[in-house]
N, C-alpha and C positions, 0 to 999 in steps of 0.2 A: 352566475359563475363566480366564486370566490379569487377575491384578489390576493396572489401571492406578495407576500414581503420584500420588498427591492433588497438587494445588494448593498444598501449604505444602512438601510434597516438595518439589516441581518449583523454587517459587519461592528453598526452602533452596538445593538444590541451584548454581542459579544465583547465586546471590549469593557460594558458595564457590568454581564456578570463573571467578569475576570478578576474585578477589580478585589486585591486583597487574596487573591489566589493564587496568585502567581507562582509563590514559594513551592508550593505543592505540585503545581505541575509544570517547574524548571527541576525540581527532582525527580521527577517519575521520567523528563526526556534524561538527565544524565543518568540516571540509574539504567533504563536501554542503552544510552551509550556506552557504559561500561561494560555491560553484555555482550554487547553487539562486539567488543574490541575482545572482546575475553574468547566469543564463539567464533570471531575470522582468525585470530590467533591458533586457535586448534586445528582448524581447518589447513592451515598453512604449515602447520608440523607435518599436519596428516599427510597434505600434499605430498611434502619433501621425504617423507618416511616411504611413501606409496614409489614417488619418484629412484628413491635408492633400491628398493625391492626388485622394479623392474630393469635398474642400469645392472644389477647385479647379476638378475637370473634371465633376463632378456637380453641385454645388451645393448638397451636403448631406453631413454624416460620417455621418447616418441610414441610408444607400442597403445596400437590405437584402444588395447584393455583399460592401458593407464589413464586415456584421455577418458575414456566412459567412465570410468570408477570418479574419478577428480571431478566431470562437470554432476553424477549424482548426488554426491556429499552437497557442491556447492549448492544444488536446488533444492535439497535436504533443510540447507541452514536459511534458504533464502524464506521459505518455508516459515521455518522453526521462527524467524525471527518476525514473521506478516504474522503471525500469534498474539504477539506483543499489540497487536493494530486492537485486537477485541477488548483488552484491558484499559486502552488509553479513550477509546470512545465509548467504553462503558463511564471512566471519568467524567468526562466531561458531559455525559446525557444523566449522570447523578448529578452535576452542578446546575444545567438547565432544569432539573426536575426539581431541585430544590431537596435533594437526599444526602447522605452522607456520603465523604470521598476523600478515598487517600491516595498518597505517589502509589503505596502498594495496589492499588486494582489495577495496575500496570502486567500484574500475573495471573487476573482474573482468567484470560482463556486458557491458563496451562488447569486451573483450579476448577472449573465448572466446563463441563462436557467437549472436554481435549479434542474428542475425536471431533465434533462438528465443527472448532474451530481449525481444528488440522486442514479439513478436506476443503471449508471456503477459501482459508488461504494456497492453498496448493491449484487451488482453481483458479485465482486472482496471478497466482505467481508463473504458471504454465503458460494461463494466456498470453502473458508478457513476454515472455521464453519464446514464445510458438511464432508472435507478431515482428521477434526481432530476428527469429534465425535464419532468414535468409539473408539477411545482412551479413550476421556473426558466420556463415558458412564461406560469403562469398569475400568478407574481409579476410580469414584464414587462407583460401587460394590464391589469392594474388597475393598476402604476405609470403609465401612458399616460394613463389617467384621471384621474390624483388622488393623494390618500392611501387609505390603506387604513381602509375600514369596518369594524367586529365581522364583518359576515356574509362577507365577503372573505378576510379574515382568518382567519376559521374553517374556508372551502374551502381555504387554501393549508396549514393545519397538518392537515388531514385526508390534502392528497395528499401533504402530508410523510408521514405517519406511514405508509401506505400504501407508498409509495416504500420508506419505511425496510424495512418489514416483508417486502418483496417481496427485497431488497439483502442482507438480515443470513443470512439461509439459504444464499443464492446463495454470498455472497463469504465465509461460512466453510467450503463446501464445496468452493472454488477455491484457501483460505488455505495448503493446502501445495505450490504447482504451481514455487514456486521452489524449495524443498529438494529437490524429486523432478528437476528438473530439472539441478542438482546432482548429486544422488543417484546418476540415470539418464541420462546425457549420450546415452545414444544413442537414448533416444526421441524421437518428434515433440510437438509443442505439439499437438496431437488426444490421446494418446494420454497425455501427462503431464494435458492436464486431468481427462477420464475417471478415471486412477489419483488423482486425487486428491480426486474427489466419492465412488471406491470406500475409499479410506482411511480416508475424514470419515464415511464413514456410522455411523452410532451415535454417535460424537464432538462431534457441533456445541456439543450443551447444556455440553459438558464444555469444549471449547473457548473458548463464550463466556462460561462462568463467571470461567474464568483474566483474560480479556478482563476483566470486569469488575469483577474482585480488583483490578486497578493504578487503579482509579477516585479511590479518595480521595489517592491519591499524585501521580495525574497534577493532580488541583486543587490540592493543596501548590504542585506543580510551577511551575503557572501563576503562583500566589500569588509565586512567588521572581523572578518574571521571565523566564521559561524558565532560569535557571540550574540546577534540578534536574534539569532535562533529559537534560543530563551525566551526570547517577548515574542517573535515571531507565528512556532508551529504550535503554542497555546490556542494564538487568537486565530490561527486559522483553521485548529479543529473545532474549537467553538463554534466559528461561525458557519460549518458544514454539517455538527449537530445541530443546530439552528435552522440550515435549511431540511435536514430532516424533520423536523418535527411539523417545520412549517409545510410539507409537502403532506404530511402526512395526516394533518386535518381533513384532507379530501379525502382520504382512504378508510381512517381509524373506524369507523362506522359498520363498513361493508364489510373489513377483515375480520373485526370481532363479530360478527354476524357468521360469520363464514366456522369461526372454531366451535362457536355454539353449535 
């Protein structure tokens, strides 16, 4: 049985082929983030233009149409913006491969086959949607009421944690369906998800250890303002392409066997 690469491997590893790259992908995150500010900015006209529409011809911005149209767009953009994920770890599995890479492959999945990159993220992004709303329903009802009581309170961190627990298996067993996508351009989104609940298997616990290795750096992180950020979410998609690749010596064999 092959020995996978520890967690201070993976993590070394990344931080040495960072070195001298950095420039390149602290602009590929602010260049999202000026998207990301430019695309909730729209969204928040649109809201408030949708909101006058209906104070005007309904007589209330409550009108449960306004609430359907408003959470669409939002999971529209939440969407549009998990698009930006295919370009950013197309980056960085060019920097592992030893290929050519710029801040721009940042738009590689608006550029090379939209649609499969739409529908992985849309899958990635519902799940999350699907695992949190019994929360977000039951936090909406008792805000209708009031403040929140202890006993209230207590049902809404219950269906969180529930939520959570139901989410973290799922979407680490979904967490490689952009590199294989990559990977494998000429599979379907059925067919990339599947390969990538068959890759994760055995991997989750190992996965979300690495996951929760970046924990006290990511609180530094916040600590600075998000300016660690910068140094930060490089070296930790590096070192998640890393553990892909490393996962994926056990597989690379059989899969291209499989498309032959």
């Amino acid at each position: 049985m092959r020995q996978f690469q520890s967690r201070a491997e993976l993590k070394n590893r990344a931080k040495d082929l960072l070195i001298g790259k950095y420039g390149n992908a602290s602009l590929m995150l602010l260049l999202r983030g000026m998207l990301t500010m430019f695309l909730l900015s729209i969204i928040l006209s649109f809201d408030l233009q949708v909101a006058a529409l209906f104070q005007t011809f309904a007589g209330s911005v409550e009108h449960p149409l306004a609430t359907v149209i408003s959470q669409l767009i939002s999971l529209l953009s939440s969407i549009l913006l998990n698009v930006f994920n295919v370009g950013i770890f197309y980056f960085f599995l060019n920097i592992a491969c030893g290929q050519p890479f710029s801040a721009f492959n940042l738009f590689y999945g608006f550029q090379q086959d939209f649609g499969k990159s739409f529908l992985i993220s849309a899958v990635l992004v519902i799940l999350n949607k699907i695992c949190l709303l019994p929360r977000e329903i039951m936090m909406e009802l008792f805000l209708k009421n009031g403040s929140l009581n202890t006993a209230q309170a207590s049902k809404l961190l219950i269906a969180f944690v529930i939520g959570l627990l139901i989410y973290i298996p799922l979407s680490l067993g979904l967490s490689q369906c952009y590199f294989l996508m990559l990977d494998f351009p000429q599979y379907g989104t059925s067919k990339i998800i599947k390969l990538s609940f068959r890759i994760m298997k055995g991997q989750k616990c190992r996965l979300f250890l690495l996951q929760l290795s970046f924990l006290p750096l990511i609180v530094l992180s916040a600590a600075s303002f998000g300016l660690g950020l910068l140094w930060l979410s490089p070296y930790m998609s590096m070192a998640y392409t890393l553990f892909f690749l490393d996962i994926m010596k056990s597989h690379e064999v059989p899969i291209r066997s499989e498309i032959r």
